[in-house]
C-alpha positions in Angstrom: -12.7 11.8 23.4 -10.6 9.3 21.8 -12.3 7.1 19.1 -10.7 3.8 17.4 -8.7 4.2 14.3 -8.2 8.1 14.9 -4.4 9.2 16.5 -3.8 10.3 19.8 -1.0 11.3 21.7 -0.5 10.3 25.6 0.9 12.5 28.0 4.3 10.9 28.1 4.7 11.4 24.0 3.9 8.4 22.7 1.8 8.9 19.1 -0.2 5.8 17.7 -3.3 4.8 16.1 -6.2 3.8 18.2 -6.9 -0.1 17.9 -9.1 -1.1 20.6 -11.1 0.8 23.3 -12.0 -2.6 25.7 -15.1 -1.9 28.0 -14.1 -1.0 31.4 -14.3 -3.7 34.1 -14.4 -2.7 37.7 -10.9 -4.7 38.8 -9.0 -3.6 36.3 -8.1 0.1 35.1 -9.2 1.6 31.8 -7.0 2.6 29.2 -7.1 2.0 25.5 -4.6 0.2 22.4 -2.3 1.6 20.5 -1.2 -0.3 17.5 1.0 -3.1 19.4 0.9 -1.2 22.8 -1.7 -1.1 25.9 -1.9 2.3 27.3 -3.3 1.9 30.9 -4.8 4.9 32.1 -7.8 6.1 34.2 -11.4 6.6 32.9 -11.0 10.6 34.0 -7.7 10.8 31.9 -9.2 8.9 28.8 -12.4 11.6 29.0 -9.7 14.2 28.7 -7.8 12.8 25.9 -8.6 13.8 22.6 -7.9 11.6 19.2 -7.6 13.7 15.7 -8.1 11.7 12.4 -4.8 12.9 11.4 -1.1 12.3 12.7 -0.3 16.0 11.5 -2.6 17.2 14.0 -0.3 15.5 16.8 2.6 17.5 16.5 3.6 20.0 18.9 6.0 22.8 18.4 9.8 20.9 19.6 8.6 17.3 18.1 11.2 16.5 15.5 10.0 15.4 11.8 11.0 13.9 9.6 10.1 15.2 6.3 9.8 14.2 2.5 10.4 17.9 0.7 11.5 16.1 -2.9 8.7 17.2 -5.5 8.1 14.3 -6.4 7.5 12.2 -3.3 10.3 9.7 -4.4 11.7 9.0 -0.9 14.9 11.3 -1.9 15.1 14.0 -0.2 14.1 13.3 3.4 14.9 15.9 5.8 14.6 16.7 10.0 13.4 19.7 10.8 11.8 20.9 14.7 9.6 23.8 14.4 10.7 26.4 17.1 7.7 28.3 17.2 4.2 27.6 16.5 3.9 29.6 13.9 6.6 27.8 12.3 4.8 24.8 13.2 1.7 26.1 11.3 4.0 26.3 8.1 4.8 22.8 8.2 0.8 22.1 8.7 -0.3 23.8 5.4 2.4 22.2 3.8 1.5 18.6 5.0 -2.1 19.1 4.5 -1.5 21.1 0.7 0.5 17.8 0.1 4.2 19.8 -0.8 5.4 17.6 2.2 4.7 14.7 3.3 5.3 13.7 7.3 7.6 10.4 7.1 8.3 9.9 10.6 7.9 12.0 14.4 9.9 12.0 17.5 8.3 13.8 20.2 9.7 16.4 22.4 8.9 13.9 25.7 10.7 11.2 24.2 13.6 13.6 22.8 13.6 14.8 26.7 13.5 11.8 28.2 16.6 10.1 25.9 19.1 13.2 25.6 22.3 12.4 27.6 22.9 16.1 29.9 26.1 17.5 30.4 
């Protein structure tokens, strides 16, 4: 269920903070804000949709991070890094949450997919 100020992540990859849930209105199809952004979906796929208070909880195994490793969270050292596997993934969770890194930025997998230029 997605709730207002949580994140959530839509099925095409984009990530964003819940602003506004309007009430639905029977012209018009449901969906939900994200920061800037309407998302218009169905009622069925907003049921299905889940929000997590934290953006660390969005990130899938191929999304690309960007991440703050300096010890002293000066901005210096920022680094991107994909976790391959999800138990590499799971790393970079306990790291987040035990505050050794800190997430500065994601680009997801979809979006990564969608913008790479095949040969």
């Amino acid at each position: 269920m997605i709730k207002v100020g949580e994140y959530v992540r839509t099925p095409n990859g984009e990530i964003g903070k819940v602003t506004d849930i309007p009430k639905h209105c029977k012209y018009f199809d449901d969906g939900f804000s994200l920061e800037h952004k309407f998302i218009e979906c169905g009622r069925l796929i907003m049921k299905e949709m889940m929000s997590y208070p934290a953006l660390e909880d969005l990130i899938t195994v191929g999304d690309l991070m960007y991440i703050d490793i300096s010890p002293d969270d000066c901005g210096g050292i920022v680094v991107p890094r994909i976790a391959e596997t999800l138990a590499e993934g799971q790393e970079f969770y306990k790291k987040f949450k035990s505050g050794e890194y800190i997430l500065k930025g994601v680009v997801t997998k979809e979006r990564l997919e969608k913008e790479i230029y095949r040969l």
